[in-house]
C-alpha positions as CSV (number, residue, x, y, z in Angstrom):
1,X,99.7,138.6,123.9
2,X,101.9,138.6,126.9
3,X,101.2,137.3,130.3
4,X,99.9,140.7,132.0
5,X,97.2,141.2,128.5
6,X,96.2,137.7,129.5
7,X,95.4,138.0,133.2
8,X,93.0,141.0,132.1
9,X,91.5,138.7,129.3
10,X,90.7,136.1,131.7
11,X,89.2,138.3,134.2
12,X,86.9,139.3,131.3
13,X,85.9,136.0,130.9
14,X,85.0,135.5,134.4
15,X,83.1,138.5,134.5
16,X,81.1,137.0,132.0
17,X,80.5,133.4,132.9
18,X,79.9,134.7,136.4
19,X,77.0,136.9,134.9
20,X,75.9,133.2,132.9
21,X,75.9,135.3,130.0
22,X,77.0,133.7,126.4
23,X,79.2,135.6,124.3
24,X,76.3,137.1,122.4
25,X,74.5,138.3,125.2
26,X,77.7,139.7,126.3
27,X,77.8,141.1,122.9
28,X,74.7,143.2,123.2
29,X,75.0,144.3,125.9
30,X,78.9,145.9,125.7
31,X,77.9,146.7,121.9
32,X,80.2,145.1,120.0
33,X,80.0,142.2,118.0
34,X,79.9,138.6,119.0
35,X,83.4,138.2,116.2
36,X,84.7,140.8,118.0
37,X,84.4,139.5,122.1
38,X,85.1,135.5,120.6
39,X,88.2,137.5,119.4
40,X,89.5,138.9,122.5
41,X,88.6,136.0,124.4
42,X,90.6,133.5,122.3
43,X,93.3,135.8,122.5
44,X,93.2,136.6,118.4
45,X,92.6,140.1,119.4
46,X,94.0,142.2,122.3
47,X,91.5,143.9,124.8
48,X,91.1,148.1,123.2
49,X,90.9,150.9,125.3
50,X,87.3,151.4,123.8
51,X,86.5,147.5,124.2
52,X,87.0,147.7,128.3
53,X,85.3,151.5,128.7
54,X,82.5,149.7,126.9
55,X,82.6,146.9,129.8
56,X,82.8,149.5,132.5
57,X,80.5,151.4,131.3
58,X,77.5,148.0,130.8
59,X,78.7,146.7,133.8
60,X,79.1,150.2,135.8
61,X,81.8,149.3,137.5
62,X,83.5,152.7,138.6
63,X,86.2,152.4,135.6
64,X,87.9,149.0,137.3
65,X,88.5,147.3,133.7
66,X,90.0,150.6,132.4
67,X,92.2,150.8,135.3
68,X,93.6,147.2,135.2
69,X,94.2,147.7,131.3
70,X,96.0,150.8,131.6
71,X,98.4,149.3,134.9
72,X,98.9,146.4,133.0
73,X,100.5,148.2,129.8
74,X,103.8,148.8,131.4
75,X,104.2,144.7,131.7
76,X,105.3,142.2,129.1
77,X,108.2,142.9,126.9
78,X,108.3,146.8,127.7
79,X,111.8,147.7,128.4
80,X,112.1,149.4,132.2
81,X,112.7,153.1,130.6
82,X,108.8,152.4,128.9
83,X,107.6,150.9,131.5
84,X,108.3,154.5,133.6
85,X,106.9,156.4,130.9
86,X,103.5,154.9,131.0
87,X,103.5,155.3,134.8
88,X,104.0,158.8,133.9
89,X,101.8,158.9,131.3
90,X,98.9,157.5,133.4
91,X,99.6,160.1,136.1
92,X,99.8,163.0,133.2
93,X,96.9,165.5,133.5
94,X,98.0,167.0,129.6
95,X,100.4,165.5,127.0
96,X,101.7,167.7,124.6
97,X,102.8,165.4,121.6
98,X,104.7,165.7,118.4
99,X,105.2,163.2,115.8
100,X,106.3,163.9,112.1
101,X,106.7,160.7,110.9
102,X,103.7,157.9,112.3
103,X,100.2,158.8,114.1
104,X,100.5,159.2,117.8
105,X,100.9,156.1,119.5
106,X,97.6,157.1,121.6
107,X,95.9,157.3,118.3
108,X,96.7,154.1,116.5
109,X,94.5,151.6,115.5
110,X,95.9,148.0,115.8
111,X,96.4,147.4,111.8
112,X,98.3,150.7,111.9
113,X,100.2,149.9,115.3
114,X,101.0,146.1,113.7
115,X,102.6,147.9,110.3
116,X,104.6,150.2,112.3
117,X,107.0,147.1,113.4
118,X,106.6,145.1,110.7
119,X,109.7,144.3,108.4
120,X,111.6,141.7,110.5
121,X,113.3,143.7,113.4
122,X,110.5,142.0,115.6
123,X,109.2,138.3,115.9
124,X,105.7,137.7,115.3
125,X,104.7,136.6,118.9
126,X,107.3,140.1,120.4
127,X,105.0,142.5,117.6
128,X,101.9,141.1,119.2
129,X,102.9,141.6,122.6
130,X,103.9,145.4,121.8
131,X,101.1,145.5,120.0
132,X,98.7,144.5,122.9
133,X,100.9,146.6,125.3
134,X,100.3,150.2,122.8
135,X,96.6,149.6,122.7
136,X,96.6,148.8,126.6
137,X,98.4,152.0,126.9
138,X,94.9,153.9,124.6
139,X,92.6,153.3,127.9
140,X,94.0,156.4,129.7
141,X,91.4,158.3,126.8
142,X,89.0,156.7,128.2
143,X,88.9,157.0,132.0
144,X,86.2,159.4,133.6
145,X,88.9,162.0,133.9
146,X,91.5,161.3,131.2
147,X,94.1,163.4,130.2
148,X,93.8,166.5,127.8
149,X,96.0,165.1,125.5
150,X,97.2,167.6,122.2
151,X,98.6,166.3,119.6
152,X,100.5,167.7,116.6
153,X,101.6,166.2,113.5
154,X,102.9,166.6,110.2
155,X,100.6,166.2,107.3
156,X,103.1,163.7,105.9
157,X,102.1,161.0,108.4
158,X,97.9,161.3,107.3
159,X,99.2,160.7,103.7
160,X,101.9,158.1,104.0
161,X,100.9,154.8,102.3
162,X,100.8,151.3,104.1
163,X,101.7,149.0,100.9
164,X,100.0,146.0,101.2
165,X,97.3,146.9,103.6
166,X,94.6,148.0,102.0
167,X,92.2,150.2,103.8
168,X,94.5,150.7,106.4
169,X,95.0,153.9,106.2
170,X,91.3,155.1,105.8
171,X,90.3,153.3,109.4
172,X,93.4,155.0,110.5
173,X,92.8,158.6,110.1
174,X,88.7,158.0,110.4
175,X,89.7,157.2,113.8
176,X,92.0,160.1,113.8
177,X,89.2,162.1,112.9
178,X,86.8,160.6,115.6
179,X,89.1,161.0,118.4
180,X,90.3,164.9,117.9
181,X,86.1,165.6,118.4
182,X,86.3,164.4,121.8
183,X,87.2,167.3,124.3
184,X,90.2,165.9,126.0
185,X,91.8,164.7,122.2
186,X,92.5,168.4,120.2
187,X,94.9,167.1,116.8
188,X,96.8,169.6,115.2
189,X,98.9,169.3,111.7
190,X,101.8,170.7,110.4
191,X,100.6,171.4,106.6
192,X,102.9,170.5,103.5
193,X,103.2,174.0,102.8
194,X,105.1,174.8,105.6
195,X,108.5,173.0,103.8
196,X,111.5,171.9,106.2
197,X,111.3,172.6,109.7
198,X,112.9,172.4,113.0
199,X,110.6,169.6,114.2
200,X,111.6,167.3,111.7
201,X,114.8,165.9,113.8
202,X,112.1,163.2,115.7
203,X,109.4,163.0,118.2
204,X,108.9,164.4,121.6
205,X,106.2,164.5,124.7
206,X,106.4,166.9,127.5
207,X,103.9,165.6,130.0
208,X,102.0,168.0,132.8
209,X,101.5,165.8,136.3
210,X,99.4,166.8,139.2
211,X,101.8,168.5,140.8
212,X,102.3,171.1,137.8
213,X,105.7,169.5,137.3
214,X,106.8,168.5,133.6
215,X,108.5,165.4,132.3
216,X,109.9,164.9,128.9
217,X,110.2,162.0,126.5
218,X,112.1,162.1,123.1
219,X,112.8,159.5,120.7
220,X,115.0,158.7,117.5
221,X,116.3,155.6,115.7
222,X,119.0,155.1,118.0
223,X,117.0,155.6,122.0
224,X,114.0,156.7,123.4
225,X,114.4,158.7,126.5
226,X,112.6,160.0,129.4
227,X,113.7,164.0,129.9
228,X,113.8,165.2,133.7
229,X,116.2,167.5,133.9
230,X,115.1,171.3,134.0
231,X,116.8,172.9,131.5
232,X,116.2,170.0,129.1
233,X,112.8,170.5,129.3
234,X,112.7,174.2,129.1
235,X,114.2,173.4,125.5
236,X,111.5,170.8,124.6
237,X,108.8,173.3,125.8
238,X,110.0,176.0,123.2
239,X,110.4,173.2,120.6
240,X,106.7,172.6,121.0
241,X,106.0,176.1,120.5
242,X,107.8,176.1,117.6
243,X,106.0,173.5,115.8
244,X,102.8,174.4,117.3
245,X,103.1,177.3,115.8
246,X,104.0,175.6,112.3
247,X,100.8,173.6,112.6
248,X,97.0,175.3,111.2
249,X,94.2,175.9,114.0
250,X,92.1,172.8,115.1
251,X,89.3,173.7,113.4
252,X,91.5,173.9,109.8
253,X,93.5,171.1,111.2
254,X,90.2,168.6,111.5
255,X,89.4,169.9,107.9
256,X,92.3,169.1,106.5
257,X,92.3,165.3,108.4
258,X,89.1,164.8,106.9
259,X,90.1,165.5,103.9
260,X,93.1,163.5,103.7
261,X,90.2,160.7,104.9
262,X,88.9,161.1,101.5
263,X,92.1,159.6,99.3
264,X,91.8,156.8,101.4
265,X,88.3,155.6,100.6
């Protein structure tokens, strides 16, 4: 973890010894396991979205932990183009987001997040770092007002194998599954049926801020960048109504997902 993670991880553990509470009291009381909080503490397991909204919520401390976690996301090893992003996506009141190849970075768990930059581009102290600073990024889901965030993928990315992980997969799209029943989380798919398509050429996000404006992000194997200019993002809009138009209703779309769940178990 880098530097910003670790200042948040600390002021966990003070929260804690301050309350003269041992790790398994803290335990109960967050509900989660004692493995799991020795884990974040020694740093062998970055702080979740869901780990800190559990701490809030124990400790009822208006969403401060949550708030921290999500600020902190933009530090450590982000590049200054991602680091404006996830300003903008913590200001977003909706995300509209399309991915045909991996789960939505909002969606990932960490096993799936760690594969996605594995195979040597990365050092093993930069993947956990990015790693920490994805799953940082998750606590925007769970702030008392988060963001409606819609989400439309390809069935490809629900069936595509991570060799060598076993099980992966199956905690990946049970979370998938878990996250599109909240209210704010609505997950969409592009069937296999539908063939070739225009979406295919990468992924994009138009965000909506509070001031009804609309900021774009689009990404391919060569740059990421953020979209601001008007007639860019009039383009990205229609895109997404393209392939939202490609992908089955939510309810068929949750079928489907769960599902898919099944070849994973």
């Amino acid at each position: 973890m880098g530097a910003a993670v670790d200042l948040l991880v600390e002021e966990l553990i003070e929260a804690r010894t301050s309350r003269a509470m041992t790790q398994e009291e803290w335990a109960r009381t967050v509900k989660f396991s004692p493995t799991h909080v020795s884990s974040v503490e020694t740093r062998h397991r970055p702080p979740t979205g869901e780990y800190v909204a559990a701490v809030d919520r124990a400790f009822q401390t208006g969403g401060a932990y949550t708030r921290l976690l999500v600020r902190l996301a933009s530090f450590d090893s982000a590049p200054i183009w991602l680091r404006d992003w996830i300003e903008i996506e913590r200001e977003a009141t909706l995300l509209r987001w399309f991915e045909p190849a991996y789960v939505p970075g909002l969606l990932q768990t960490e096993a799936y997040a760690r594969a996605t930059l594995a195979g040597g581009r990365f050092t093993a102290e930069e993947i956990d770092r990015h790693v920490a600073s994805r799953l940082a990024r998750q606590a925007i889901l769970n702030r008392d007002v988060p963001p409606q965030l819609i989400a439309v993928i390809d069935e490809a990315v629900l069936r595509r194998p991570a060799p060598g992980h076993p099980g992966l997969m199956r905690e990946q799209v049970e979370r998938i599954v878990a996250l599109a029943e909240l209210d704010h989380v609505q997950v969409q798919v592009v069937p296999a049926s539908t063939g070739i398509y225009l979406g295919l050429a990468g992924q994009f996000i138009v965000a909506e801020m509070p001031d009804d404006s609309r900021v774009g992000y689009a990404d391919n194997q060569l740059k990421a960048q953020i979209v601001d200019q008007p007639g860019e993002i009039v383009r990205l809009v229609r895109m997404w109504e393209v392939v939202r138009n490609y992908a089955l209703p939510l309810k068929q779309s949750l079928e489907l997902i769960k599902e898919v769940s099944k070849i994973w178990t």
